[in-house]
Residue frames as a rotation matrix with the C-alpha (Angstrom) as fourth column:
UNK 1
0.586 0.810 0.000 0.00
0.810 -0.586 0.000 0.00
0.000 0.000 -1.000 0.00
UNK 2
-0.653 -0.545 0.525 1.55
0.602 -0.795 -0.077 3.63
0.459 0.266 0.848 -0.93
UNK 3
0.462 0.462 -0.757 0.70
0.649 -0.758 -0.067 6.03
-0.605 -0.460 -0.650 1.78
UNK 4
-0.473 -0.386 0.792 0.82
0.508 -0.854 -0.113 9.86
0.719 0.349 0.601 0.95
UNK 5
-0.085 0.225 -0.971 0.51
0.617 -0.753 -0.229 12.78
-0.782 -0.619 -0.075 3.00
UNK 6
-0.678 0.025 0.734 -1.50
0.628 -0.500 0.597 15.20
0.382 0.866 0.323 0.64
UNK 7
-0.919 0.283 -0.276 -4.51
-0.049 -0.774 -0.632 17.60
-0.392 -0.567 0.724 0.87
UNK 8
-0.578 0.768 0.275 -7.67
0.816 0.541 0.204 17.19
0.008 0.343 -0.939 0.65
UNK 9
-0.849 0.240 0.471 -10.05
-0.013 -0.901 0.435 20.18
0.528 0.363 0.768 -0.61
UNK 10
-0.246 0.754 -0.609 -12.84
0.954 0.079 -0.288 21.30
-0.168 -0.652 -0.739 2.06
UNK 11
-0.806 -0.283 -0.520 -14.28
0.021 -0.891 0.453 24.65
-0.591 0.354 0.724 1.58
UNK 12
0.563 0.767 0.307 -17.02
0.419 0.055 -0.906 26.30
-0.712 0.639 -0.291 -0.74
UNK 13
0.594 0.151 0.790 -16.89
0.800 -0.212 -0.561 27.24
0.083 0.965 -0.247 -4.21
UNK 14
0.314 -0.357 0.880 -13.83
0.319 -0.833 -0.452 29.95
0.894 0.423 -0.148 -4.74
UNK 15
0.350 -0.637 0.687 -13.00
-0.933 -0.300 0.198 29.82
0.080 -0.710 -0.700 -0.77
UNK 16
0.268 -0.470 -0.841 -10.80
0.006 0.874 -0.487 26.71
0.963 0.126 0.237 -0.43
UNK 17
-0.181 -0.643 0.745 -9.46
-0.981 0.167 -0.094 25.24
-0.064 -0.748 -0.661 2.95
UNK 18
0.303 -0.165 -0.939 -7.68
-0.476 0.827 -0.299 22.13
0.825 0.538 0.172 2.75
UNK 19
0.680 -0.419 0.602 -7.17
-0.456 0.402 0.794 19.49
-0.575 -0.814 0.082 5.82
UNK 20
-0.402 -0.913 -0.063 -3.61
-0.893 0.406 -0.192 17.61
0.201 -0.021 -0.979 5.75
UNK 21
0.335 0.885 0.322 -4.44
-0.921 0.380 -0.086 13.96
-0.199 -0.268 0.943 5.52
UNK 22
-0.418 -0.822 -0.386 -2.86
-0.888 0.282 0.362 10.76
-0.189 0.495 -0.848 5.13
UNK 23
0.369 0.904 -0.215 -4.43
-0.734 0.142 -0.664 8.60
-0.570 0.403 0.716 2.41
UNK 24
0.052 -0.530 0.847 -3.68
0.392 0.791 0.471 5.56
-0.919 0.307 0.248 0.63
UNK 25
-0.678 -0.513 -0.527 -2.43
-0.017 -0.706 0.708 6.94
-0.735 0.489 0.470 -2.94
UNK 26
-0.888 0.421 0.184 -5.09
0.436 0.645 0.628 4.82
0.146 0.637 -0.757 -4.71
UNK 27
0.090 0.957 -0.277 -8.16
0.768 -0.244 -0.592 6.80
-0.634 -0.159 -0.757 -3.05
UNK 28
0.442 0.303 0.844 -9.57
0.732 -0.666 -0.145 9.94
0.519 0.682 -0.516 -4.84
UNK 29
-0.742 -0.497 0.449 -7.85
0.125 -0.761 -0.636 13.27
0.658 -0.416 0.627 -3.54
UNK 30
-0.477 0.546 0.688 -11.06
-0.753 -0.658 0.001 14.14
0.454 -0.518 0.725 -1.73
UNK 31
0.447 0.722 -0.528 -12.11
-0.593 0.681 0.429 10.34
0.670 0.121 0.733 -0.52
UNK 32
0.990 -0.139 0.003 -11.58
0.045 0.342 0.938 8.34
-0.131 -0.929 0.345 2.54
UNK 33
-0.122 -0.988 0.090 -8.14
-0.272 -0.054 -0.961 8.46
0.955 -0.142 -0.262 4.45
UNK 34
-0.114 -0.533 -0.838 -6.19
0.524 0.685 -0.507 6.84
0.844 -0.497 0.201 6.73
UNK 35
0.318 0.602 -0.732 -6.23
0.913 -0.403 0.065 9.54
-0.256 -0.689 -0.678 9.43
UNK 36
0.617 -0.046 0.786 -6.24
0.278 -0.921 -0.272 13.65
0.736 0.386 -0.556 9.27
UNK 37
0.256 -0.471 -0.844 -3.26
0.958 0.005 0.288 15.75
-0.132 -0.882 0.453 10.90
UNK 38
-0.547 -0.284 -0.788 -3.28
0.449 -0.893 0.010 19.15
-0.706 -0.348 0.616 10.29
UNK 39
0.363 0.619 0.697 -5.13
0.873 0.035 -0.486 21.49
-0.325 0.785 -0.528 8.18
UNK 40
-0.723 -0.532 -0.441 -4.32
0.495 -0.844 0.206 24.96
-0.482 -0.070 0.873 5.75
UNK 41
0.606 0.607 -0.515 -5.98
0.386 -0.790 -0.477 27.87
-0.696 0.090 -0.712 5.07
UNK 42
-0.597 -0.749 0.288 -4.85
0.796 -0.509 0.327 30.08
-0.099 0.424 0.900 2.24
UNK 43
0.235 0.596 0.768 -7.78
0.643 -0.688 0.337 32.27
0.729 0.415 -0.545 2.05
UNK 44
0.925 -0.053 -0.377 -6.82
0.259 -0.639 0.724 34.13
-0.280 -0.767 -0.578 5.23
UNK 45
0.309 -0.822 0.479 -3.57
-0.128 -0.535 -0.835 36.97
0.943 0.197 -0.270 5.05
UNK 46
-0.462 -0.450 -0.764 -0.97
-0.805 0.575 0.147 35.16
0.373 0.683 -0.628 5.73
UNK 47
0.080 0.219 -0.972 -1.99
-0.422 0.891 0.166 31.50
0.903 0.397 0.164 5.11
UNK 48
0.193 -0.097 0.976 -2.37
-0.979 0.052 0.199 29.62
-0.070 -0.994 -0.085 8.00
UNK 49
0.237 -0.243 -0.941 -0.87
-0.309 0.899 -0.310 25.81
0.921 0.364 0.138 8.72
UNK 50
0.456 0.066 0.888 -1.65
-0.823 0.412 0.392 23.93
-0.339 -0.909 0.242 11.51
UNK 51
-0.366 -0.604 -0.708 0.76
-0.467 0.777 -0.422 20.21
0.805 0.176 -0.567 12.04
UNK 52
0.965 0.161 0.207 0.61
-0.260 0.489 0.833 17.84
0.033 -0.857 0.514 13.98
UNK 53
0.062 -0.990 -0.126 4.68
-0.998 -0.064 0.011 17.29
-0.019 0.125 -0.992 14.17
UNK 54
-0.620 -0.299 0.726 4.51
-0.497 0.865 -0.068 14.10
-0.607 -0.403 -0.685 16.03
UNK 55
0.515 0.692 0.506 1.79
-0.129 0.646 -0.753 12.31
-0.847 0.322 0.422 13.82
UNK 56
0.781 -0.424 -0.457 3.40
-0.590 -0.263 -0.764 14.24
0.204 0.866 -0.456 10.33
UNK 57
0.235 -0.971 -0.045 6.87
-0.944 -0.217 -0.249 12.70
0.232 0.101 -0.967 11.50
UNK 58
-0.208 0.236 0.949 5.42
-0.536 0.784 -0.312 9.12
-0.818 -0.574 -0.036 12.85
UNK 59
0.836 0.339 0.431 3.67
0.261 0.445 -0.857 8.41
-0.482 0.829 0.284 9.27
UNK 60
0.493 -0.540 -0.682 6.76
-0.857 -0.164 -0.489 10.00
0.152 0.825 -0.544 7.71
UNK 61
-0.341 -0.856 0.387 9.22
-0.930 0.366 -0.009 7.32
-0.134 -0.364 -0.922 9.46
UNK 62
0.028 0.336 0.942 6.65
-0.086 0.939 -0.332 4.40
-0.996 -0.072 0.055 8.53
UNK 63
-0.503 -0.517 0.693 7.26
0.583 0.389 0.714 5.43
-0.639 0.762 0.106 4.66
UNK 64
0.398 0.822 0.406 4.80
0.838 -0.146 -0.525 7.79
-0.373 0.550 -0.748 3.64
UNK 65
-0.490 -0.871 0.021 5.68
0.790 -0.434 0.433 10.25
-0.369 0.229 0.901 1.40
UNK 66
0.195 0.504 -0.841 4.18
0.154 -0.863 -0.481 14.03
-0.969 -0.035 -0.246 1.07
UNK 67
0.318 0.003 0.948 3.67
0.946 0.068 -0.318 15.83
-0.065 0.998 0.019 -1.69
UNK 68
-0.506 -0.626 0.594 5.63
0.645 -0.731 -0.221 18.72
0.572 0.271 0.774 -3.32
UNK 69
0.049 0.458 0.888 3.01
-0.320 -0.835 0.448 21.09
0.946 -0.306 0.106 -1.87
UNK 70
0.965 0.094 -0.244 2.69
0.182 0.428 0.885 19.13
0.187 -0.899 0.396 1.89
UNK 71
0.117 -0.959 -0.257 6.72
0.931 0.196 -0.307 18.83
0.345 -0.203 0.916 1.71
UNK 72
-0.456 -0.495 0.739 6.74
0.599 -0.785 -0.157 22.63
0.658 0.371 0.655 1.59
UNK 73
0.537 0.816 0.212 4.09
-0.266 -0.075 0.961 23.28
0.800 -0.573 0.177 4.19
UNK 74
0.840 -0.262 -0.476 5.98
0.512 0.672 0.535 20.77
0.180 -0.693 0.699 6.30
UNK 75
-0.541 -0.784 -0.305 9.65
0.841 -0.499 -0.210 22.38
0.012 -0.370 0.929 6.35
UNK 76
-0.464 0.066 0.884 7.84
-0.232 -0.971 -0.050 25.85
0.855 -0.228 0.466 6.72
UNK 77
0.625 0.776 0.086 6.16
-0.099 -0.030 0.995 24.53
0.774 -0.630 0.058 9.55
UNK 78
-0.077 -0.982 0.170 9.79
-0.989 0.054 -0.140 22.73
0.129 -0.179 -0.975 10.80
UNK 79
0.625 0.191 0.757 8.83
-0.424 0.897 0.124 19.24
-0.656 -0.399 0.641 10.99
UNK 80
0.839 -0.534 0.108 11.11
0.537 0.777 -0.329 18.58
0.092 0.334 0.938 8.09
């Protein structure tokens, strides 16, 4: 199974806020996951990004792997 740590789109129409979420790679971007650890906001000035560190860094060490946009979240948060 190929875990990912990605985002999942929540939000109405034209306001987006995405929860952090870690999902087998095979589901739909917006469809069931594994469990949720943090969530971001871009519609607020500046962007908010909540982590969990200790979950984000628990699923990283079991093999999952973030995407380009999560990765970047993540080291601005410092977990990586």
């Amino acid at each position: 199974m190929a875990v990912k740590i990605r985002l999942r789109r929540m939000g109405a129409k034209k306001a987006p806020f995405y929860r952090i979420v870690v999902a087998d790679s095979r589901f739909p971007r917006d469809g069931r996951s594994i469990e949720e650890i943090g969530y971001y906001d871009p519609t607020k000035e500046p962007s908010v990004v909540k982590v969990d560190a200790d979950k984000a860094k628990e699923w990283i060490s079991k093999g999952a792997q973030p995407t380009e946009i999560v990765k970047t979240l993540l080291k601005k948060e410092g977990v990586l």
